[in-house]
N, C-alpha and C positions, 0 to 999 in steps of 0.2 A: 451692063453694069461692070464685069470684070475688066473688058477695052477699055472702059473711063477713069477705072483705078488703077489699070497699067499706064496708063498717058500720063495721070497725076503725078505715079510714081515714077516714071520717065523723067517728067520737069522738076520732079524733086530734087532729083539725082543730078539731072543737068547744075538746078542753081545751088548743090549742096558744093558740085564741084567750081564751078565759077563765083558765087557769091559769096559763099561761106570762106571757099579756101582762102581768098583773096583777103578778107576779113583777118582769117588767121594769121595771113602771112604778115598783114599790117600789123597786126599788133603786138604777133609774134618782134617785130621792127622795136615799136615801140620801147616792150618793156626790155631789150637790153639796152635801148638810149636810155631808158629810166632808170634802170637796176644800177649803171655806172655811178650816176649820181646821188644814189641812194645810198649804195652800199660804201662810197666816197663819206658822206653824211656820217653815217653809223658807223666807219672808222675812227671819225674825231669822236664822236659822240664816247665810246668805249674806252678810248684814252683818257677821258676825261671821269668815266664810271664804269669802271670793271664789271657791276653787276649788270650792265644793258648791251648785253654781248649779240650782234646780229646772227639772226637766222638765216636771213639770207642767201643761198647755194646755188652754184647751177651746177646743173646733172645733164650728159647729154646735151646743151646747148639748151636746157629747158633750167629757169627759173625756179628753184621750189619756195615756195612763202609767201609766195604773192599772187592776191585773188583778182580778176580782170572784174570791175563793177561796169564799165562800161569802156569804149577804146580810146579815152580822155583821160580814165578814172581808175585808178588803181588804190590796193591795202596790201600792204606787208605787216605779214602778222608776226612780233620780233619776240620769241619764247623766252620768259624769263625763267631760272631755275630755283629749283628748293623750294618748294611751297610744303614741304613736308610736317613743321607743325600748327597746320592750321585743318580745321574741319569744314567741310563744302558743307554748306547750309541750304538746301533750295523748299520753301515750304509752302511755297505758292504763290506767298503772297507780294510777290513781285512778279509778273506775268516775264519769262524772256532771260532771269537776272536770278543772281545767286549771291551769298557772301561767304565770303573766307573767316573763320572765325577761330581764335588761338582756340586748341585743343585743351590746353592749360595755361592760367598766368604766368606760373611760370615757367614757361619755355620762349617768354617774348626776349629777352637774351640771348638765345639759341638761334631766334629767326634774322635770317641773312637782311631781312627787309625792315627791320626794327623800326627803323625811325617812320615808318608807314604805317604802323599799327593802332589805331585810336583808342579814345580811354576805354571803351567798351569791349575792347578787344578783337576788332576787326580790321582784316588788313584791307587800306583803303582805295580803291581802283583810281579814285579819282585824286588821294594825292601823289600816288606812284604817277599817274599822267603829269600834273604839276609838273613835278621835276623830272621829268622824261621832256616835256616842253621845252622848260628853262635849257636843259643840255641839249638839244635839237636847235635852238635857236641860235647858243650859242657855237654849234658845231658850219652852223649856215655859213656862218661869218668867217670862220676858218677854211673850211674846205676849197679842195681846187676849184670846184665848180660855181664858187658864189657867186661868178658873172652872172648865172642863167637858172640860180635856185634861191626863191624866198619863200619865207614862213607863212600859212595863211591867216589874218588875222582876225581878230572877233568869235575866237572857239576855242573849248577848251580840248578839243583833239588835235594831234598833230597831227599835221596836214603841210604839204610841201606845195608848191606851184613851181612849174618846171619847166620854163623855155617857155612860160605866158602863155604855153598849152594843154600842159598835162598837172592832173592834182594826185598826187597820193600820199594817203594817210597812212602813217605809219602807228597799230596796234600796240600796245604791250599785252601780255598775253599767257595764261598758265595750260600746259596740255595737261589733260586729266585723263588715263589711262586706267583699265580694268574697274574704274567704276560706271555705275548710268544713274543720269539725274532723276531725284521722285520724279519732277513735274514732266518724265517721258515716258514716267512707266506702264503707259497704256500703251504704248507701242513695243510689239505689235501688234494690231486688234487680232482679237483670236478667231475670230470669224474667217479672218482672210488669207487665204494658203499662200500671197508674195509677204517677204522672198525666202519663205523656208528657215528652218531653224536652223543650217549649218551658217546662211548668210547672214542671220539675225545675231547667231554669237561672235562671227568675224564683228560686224558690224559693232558689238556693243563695247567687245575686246578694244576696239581702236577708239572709242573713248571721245571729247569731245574738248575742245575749247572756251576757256575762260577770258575774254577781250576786256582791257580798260578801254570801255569809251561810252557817250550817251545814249544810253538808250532810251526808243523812242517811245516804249509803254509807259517810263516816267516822266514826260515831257511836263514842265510842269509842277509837277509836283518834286519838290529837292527836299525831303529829310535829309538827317543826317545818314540812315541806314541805307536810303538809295541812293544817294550821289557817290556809296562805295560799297556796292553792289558791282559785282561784275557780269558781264552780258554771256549769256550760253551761245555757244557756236559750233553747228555741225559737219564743217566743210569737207572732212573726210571720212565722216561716215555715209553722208551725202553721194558724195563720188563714188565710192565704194558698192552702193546701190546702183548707180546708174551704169551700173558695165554690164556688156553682152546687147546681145541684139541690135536695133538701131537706135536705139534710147541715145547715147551721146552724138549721133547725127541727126535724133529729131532734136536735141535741145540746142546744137547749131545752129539749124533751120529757124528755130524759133527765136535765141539771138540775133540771128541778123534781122530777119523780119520786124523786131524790138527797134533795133541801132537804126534801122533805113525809115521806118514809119510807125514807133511808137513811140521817139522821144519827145512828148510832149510840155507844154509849159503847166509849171507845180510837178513835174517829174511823176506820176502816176506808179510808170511802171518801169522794172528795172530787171536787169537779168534773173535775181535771185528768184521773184516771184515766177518767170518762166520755169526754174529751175523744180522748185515745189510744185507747180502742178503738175510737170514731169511725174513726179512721184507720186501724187495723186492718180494720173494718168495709170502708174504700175501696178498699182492695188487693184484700179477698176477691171485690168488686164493683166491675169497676174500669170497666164501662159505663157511659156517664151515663144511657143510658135505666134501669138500675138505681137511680137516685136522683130518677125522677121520682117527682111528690105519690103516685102512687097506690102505690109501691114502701113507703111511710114504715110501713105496719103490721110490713113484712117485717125493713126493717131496723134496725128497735126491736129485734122478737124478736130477730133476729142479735146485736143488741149483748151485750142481755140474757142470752142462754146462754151468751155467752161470758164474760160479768163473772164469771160462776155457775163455771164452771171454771177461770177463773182464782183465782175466790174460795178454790176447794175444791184448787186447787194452791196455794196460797199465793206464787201470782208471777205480777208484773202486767209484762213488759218496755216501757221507754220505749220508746217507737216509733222516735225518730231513733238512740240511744244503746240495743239490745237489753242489754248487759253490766248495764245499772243497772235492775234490780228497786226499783217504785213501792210496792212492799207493804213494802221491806226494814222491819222494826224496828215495826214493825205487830204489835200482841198476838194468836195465833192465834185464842183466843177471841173479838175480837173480828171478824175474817175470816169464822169459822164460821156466826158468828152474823148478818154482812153474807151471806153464799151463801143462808141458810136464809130470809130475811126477802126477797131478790130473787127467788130461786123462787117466793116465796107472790108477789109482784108480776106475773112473768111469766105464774103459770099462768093469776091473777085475769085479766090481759089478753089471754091467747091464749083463756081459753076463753068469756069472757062480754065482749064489746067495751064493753057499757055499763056497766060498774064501771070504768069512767073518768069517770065523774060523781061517783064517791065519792073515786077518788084523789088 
């Protein structure tokens, strides 16, 4: 038993160094061909509106602000400022999404964002997106790169196409600091000793993001409350979580494993859902000697059986926000056909270690 999980772990390691890194390094390529073009973009765009000032940075030769969705598919998430007199609302009853709502009427004078605030007194996601569109589009037209960058059409997100290969959608976006949303406040369950209450207050301290864009719990249904609703986003409290052990070399592993043989048609599955079961994965294993190197065969396969029933219940829970289902609105067929295609992966790997040289 122990020889079969040292081999596993051998080819792990082989194709974490071959496949993965390669991966990285691709993309790592990518997004400074993309960031030029972007951050070119959101030059005009800020000349044109002082308040949509890019986040955009690179630190180290690394990129900060922008999430890889897949190595086509990129979000920059562009932080707007001042959201100071509005109150975060999240009561449930939007699975995912929360609203900004004036603290007082009158303080809508005071707010930098005025003309975005509806009669009801909510500041509105979807018409700050509007006119973040309108100035994106017309920034398109201006910038150096217009040869090889246009708008994507029929959405109310912006979204850039980029040399007719690369998409990425550019966020608007509020970070919310020293507060945590109701609809997370079960986390963490008290039953479960990961990750400890020193990491749970770092974690909570770093707070969470507010996105303008559609979300998919309200697909559908467009009141006027939801369509300016802003969407909850965990991305660095998430990462935050996943340091130490081999936890960010299994969610590699299982990224590339996604890019080479799970992107299938109706899009099923996408990094992020890797990412969450990850963390599901940590709770069930909440020892860090369970995430040492030689544990990584064990908790591939953990991950794996569970995509596989999740696949086959058709419900994937956000990990911070359980109430919001990652699969909602996902064609069953293509679910089915993501379960069927990861078991053929899984069994390939638990049962012959070296068909990781093929995968």
């Amino acid at each position: 038993m122990i020889a079969t999980q040292a081999k596993l772990v051998y080819q792990l390691n082989k194709y974490y160094n071959e496949r993965c890194q390669a991966r990285k390094a691709a993309i790592a390529k990518t997004i400074r061909e993309v960031c030029k073009v972007v951050s070119d973009v959101l030059k005009e765009v800020e000349v044109q509106e002082p308040r949509f000032i890019s986040s955009l940075s690179e630190i180290d030769a690394r990129y900060e602000g922008m999430e890889v969705i897949s190595p086509n598919e990129f979000e920059v998430v562009l932080y707007l400022n001042q959201m100071g007199v509005f109150n975060f609302v999240d009561d449930g009853s939007l699975p995912g999404c929360a609203v900004l709502k004036l603290s007082d009427g009158r303080k809508r004078s005071m707010s930098l964002w005025v003309e975005f605030i509806t009669a009801s007194g909510y500041l509105s996601a979807r018409k700050i997106r509007s006119r973040f569109q309108t100035l994106v589009a017309q920034a398109v037209d201006k910038c150096s790169y217009r040869d090889v960058v246009k708008m994507v059409a029929d959405t109310s997100e912006v979204k850039l196409r980029i040399r007719e290969r690369y998409v990425v959608q550019i966020t608007p976006a509020f970070k919310c600091t020293g507060i945590w949303p109701r609809s997370a406040a079960q986390w963490p369950m008290p039953h479960i000793p990961w990750p400890g209450p020193n990491r749970v207050a770092e974690v909570k301290a770093e707070g969470f993001n507010l996105l303008s864009k559609e979300c998919y719990s309200l697909t559908g249904k467009q009141s006027s409350a939801e369509s300016d609703a802003w969407v909850l986003q965990f991305s660095e409290a998430e990462n935050r979580l996943l340091m130490g052990g081999c936890r960010k070399k299994c969610l590699s592993v299982l990224k590339t494993l996604r890019d080479r043989h799970l992107e299938l048609p109706g899009q099923p599955l996408n990094n992020y859902h890797m990412k969450t079961l990850l963390l599901y994965e940590c709770e069930k294993h909440p020892r860090e000697t369970d995430w040492d190197e030689a544990c990584l065969g064990d908790r591939l396969n953990g991950i794996l059986l569970q995509l596989i029933s999740c696949l086959q219940c058709r419900r994937c829970p956000h990990y911070f926000l359980p109430n919001l289902d990652l699969f909602q609105g996902k064609p069953h067929s293509a679910l089915e056909a993501a379960a069927k295609q990861t078991w053929r992966l899984a069994r390939e790997i638990l049962t012959n270690a070296k068909s990781l040289d093929k995968l």
